[in-house]
Structures are given as C-alpha cells and as structure tokens.
N, C-alpha and C positions, 0 to 999 in steps of 0.2 A: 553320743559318746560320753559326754558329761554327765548324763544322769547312770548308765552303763559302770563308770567310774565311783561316783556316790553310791550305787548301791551292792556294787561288786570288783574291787578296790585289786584285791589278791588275786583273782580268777582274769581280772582286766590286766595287771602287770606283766603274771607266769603267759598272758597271751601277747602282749609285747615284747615281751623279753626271748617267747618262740619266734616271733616273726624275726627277731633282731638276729640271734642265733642262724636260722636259715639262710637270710640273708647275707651273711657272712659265709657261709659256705657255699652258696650259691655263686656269690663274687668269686671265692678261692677255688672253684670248679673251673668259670670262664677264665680265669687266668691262667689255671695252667693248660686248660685246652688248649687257650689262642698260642702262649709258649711253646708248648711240644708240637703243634701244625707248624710251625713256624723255625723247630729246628731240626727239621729231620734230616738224616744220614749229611749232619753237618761234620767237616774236615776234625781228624783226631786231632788234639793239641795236645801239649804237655801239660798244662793245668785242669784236666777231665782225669773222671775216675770212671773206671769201667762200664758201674752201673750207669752214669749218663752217657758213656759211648754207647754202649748196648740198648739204651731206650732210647737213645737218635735213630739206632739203624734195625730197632724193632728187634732187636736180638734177645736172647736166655741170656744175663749176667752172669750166671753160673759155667753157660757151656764157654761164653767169651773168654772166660776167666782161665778155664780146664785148657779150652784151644791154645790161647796166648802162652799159658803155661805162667799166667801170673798168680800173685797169692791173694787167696780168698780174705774179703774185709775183715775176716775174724782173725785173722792174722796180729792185728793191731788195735782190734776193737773196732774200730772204724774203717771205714773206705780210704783208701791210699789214690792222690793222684798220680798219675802216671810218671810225671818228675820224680814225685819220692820214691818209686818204685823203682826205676831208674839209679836215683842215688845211694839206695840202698843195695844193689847188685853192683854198684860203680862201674856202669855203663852208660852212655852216653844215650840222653833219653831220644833220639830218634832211632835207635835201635826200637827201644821200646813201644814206640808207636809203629815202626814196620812191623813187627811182631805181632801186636792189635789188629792193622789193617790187612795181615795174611788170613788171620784166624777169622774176621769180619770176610772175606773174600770167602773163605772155606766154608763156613756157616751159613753164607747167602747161596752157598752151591749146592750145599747139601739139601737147601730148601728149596731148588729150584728156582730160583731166581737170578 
C-alpha cells in the first residue's frame, strides 16, 4: 500500500475517498432498513405526517392524503403534522387521526388486505 501510495498518490485517494463515500451509504441504507422493519403499521399519533403514516402501513401518500381528505405537502411547502393540521381546521386532533385511520382501513380494503 505504501509504495501504491508513492507512486499513485491521486488515483490511491479518489479510491479511498470512493470506499469512504460507499460506506456511508451503505451504513445510511442498514439504517433505515433495520428502522422501517422495525416500525411498521405502527399507532397514528399526532406528531406523524402522512407520508410516515403511509410508509408505516405501506400505503400511496397521495391516495392517504385524497382519502383522509387532508392537504397535500404543497400546501405549505412542506409535510404538515397531523397536530398542525388539526390546528389549522380548529379541530381537535384526534378527529384528525380517526379520519387517517378510516381512510388507512379503506385503503387496506381496497387492497385486499
């Protein structure tokens, strides 16, 4: 490796710096695998925004969104949690999550499940 080094300095780095690279994404891969095995069709709460309700229970965030009858992230730019969503219609956010878990029921029906 040292002489590899001495005599190909640039070509030794850009191939360190690819294993470095890979490896990092390699790590950020197993992590969100073991995460997402780990929280499926877990209980809606009021601090989740759609698209992580929707990738718990394997759903379209779009069609959760259409069903629930809540407003799409572009709404605000961003993904709204469920509380804000809530505060924003000034209703009491377990309204809001019945509403989620109707359209999570209706969604899992339509797919046979």
């Amino acid at each position: 490796m040292k002489k590899l080094w001495r005599t190909r300095p640039w070509l030794t780095s850009a191939f360190l710096l690819a294993c470095a690279v890979t490896l990092f994404f390699l790590l950020r891969l197993v992590g969100q695998t073991v995460y997402w095995q780990t929280h499926q069709q877990v209980p809606v709460q009021p601090w989740m925004t759609v698209g992580y309700v929707a990738r718990s229970w394997g759903l379209d965030p779009r069609a959760l969104d259409a069903k629930a009858g809540l407003p799409l992230p572009e709404a605000k730019g961003r993904p709204q949690p469920l509380a804000e969503i809530a505060r924003d219609r000034g209703v009491p956010v377990a309204d809001i999550i019945a509403e989620v878990e109707a359209a999570i029921t209706a969604l899992r029906a339509e797919r046979g499940e």
